[in-house]
Phi, psi and omega in degrees: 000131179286127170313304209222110158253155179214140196219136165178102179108007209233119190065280175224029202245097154342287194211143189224153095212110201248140155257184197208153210238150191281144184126209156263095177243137174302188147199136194213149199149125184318136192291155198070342175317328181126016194286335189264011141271358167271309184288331175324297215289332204268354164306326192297328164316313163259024149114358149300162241263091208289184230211076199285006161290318178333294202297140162352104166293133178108012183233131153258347181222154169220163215236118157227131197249117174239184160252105209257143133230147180265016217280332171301340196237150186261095192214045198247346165329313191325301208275306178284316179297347174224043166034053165255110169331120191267117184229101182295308207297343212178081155256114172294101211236115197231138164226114174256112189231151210221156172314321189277354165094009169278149190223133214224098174237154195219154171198102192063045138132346179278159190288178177194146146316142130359288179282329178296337189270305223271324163318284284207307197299286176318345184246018173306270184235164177207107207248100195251086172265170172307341189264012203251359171272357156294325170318307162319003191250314186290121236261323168318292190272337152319303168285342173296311201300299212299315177311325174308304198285322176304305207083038201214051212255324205246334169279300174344316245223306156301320194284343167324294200297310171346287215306286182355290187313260161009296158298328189262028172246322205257005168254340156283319189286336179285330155341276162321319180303280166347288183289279166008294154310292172297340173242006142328308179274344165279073180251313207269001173268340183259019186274305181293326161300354162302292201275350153291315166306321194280319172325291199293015190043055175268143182254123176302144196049016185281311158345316196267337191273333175293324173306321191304305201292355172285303159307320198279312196282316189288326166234082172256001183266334157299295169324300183277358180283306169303349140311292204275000151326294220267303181325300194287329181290359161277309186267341194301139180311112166071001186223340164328106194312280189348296203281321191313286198309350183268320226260308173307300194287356170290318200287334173286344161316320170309335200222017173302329158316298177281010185205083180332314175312336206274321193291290196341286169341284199308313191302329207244328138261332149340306189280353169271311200308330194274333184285297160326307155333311214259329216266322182301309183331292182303342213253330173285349178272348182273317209294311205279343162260016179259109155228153346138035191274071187323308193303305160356285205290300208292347175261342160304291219286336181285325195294324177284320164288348172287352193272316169280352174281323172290325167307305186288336200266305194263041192050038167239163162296334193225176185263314176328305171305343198255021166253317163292332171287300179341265134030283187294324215254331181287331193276310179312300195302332193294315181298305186306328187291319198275286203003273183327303178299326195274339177281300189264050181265299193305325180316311166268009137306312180309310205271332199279297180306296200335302196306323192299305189297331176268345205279298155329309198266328189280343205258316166317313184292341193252007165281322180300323164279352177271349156291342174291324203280346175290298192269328164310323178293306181295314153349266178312312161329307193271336173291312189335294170315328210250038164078024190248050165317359207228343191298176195209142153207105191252158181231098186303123173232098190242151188287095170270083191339192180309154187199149188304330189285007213095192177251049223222127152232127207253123158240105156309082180304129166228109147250133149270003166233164176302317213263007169249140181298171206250098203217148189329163175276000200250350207251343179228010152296122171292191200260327175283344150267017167270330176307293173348274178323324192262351173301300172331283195286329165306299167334300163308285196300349175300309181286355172255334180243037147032046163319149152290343194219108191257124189237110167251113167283071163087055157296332188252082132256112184101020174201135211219237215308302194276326194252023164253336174322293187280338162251071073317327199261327162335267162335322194294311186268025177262300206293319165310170179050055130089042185251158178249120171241152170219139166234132170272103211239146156261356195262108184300332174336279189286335198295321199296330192261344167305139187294294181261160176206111190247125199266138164242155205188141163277164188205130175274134158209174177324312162315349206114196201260121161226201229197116189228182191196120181215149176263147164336116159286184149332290176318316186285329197285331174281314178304327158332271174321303182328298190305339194277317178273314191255352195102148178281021149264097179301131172255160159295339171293285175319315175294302147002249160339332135317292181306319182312317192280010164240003142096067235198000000 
């Protein structure tokens, strides 16, 4: 329920700040007066999209705040899944906009989204203007009325998940289809391109060791010739590091006796002569394995250029990657060979959801129609009082098929007399029984999804004493069990019945013209009205009259 408005800078408005009450409340006032700046603002509240021309000219900034309680709505999930601090009694709702066109919104000091502001709004408030009587036309808020009242939020919600399931088998399966097709006709290019690949033996990492044995076989006459270098000055005869150095540790050995140092000596050439030993060996068996092998050389280079040819035709870098096209190309055929088992594994998957779905969708439909014959029957109650003795409102439900909504497509059928035929509402309703009709379905539907706040703008357009009266007492009885209605009214008829009543009135002051909004005493509500029946020459009749209509 809203509490608290705070208004401040914002159009002609200055400064605002009013409270506002659980019940039936006006809002009255002369046209232009500024009421559609009060709606403006708590719209900008429920998350639409501002204007910084809103702010006050002569102002950088403007502030709109309302104060909620929620203590009545279970609502505190809301507030832990998007980690805001909860206070059912006292929710702060801040929207801030600057000259400069930046816009800031909070909830209970935290910053929030947009769209979290625009969430949160909705289940708030529900702000019922005149273009909002287009709504009857729309087949989306019909079925919305009838699901509110089915209660089948929970059927709803499964065959949703079903249908869901369902599209996304039946865009695989077309997928499937698709890719089948396209490589059905490509079957003998990827056939061949299989058996080229396969044709070629590749081996992982074969690439980098031919290229190394291709570089090594291209200069082996440089190697050896650098081997029988380092062989001969390690091994060569009477010249050898190998023989010098076998030749040193003998002579030191000789004197080891008379010179104690020498065994040290000798150990410490022992361990070069055998590592020096070990490194000629290897260097004379590599010299003796270097040989000069054209035909070779010419077939590692035929194996690298096949290789590299194969890299180029299928556009990779690696052999590895030419293992992996392989593969790929093995799995596309396998699928073509398969094909036929795989359409109908989805097929019947496919066909297993539909029937679920459909299954589904017949149990949405008879909860909805016996929620249609519920709301005709209610209907008609509430139109009859509201001067329609004759009306007929009916709810047509015919088999569109499956659809994300179900299967169902919903018309409001309407007459208000015997002698006109039964035809949507939005195409034979005037405009004060569309006001009626949508009253109707608010009312019902209040009761049923227990918004805290309903607000209507100049719902009683076109209709005016008695049957603006008989919707006054509506909003009156919308307003019990601790739900909030406001109606913004011309009419003294509904203005009489409100539990509060706030007059908006324009004002010359040093600034300019602002807009000011206050609430009605006993006094101010009669004069008020008076004025509302007579004009602004208050008669002692009028004043009378007032008091009758306020039961006073």
């Amino acid at each position: 329920m809203l509490k608290r408005l705070y208004i401040k800078n914002f159009t002609l408005i200055d400064e605002l700040d009013i409270d506002l009450y659980p019940g039936f409340s006006v809002i009255t006032g002369e046209t232009g007066a500024g009421k559609s700046i009060i709606l403006g603002a708590i719209a900008l509240l429920l998350g639409q999209r501002a204007d910084s021309k809103a702010i006050k000219q002569g102002a950088d900034r403007c502030v709109i705040e309302a104060g909620f309680d929620l203590s009545h709505y279970d609502m505190q999930a809301f507030f832990n899944d998007n980690d805001i601090e909860y206070d059912q009694g006292d929710c702060i709702i801040r929207r801030e906009l600057t000259a400069a066109g930046k816009s800031r919104a909070f909830i209970n000091d935290t910053p929030i989204q947009l769209t979290l502001l625009k969430e949160l709004g909705e289940q708030l408030v529900d702000v019922h203007s005149q273009h909002q009587n287009l709504l009857l036309n729309k087949q989306d808020f019909q079925l919305s009325v009838v699901d509110i009242i089915a209660d089948d939020t929970k059927e709803f919600t499964q065959y949703q998940q079903t249908y869901a399931q369902y599209q996304a088998t039946a865009r695989k399966l077309d997928t499937l289809k698709e890719d089948i097709e396209r490589n059905r006709q490509n079957l003998d290019f990827l056939q061949f391109q299989y058996d080229e690949l396969t044709q070629a033996n590749l081996v992982e990492d074969e690439q980098e060791e031919l290229e190394q044995r291709s570089d090594m076989m291209s200069h082996s006459e440089e190697i050896k010739s650098a081997l029988y270098e380092a062989d001969n000055a390690l091994s060569a005869e009477g010249t050898g590091i190998v023989g010098s150095l076998r030749t040193a540790i003998s002579a030191l050995k000789g004197i080891d006796r008379v010179l104690p140092d020498a065994i040290e000596l000798t150990e410490r050439l022992d361990s070069s002569y055998i590592e020096l030993k070990d490194i000629a060996q290897e260097i004379n068996a590599k010299l003796e394995d270097t040989d000069f092998d054209p035909a070779e050389l010419d077939a590692v280079n035929n194996r690298l250029d096949r290789l590299y040819d194969l890299e180029k035709k299928y556009h990779v870098e690696t052999v590895g990657e030419l293992i992996a096209k392989r593969d790929e190309l093995k799995q596309q055929l396998s699928h073509i060979e398969n094909s036929d088992e795989a359409l109908a594994e989805i097929q019947q998957e496919m066909t297993k959801l539909q029937a679920q779905a459909q299954k589904e969708a017949d149990a949405l439909t008879k909860l909805r129609t016996k929620a249609a014959r519920q709301i005709e029957k209610d209907m008609q109650a509430r139109l009859i009082p509201l001067g329609m003795p004759n009306v007929r409102f009916t709810i047509q439900i015919a088999a569109d098929g499956l659809g994300r909504n179900g299967q169902d497509k919903i018309a409001f059928l309407f007459s208000a007399n015997t002698s006109t035929p039964l035809q949507p509402v939005s195409q034979v309703a005037s405009g004060g029984e569309i006001a009626r009709v949508m009253l109707s379905l608010k009312a019902m539907i209040s009761g049923a999804v227990k918004l805290p706040t309903i607000i209507f703008d100049e719902i009683d357009t076109g209709v005016s004493g008695k049957i603006a009266e008989k919707m006054a007492e509506i909003m009156q009885e919308m307003g019990q069990h601790g739900r909030q209605v406001i109606s913004i009214t011309h009419l003294p008829q509904i203005a009489a019945l409100g539990t509060t009543h706030y007059r908006v009135e324009k004002e010359e002051t040093a600034q300019g013209t602002v807009s000011r909004m206050k609430e009605l005493t006993t006094e101010g509500c009669i004069t008020e009205i008076a004025q509302m029946l007579s004009g602004s020459d208050v008669s002692e009749a009028a004043i009378q009259n007032a008091k009758q209509l306020l039961r006073l």
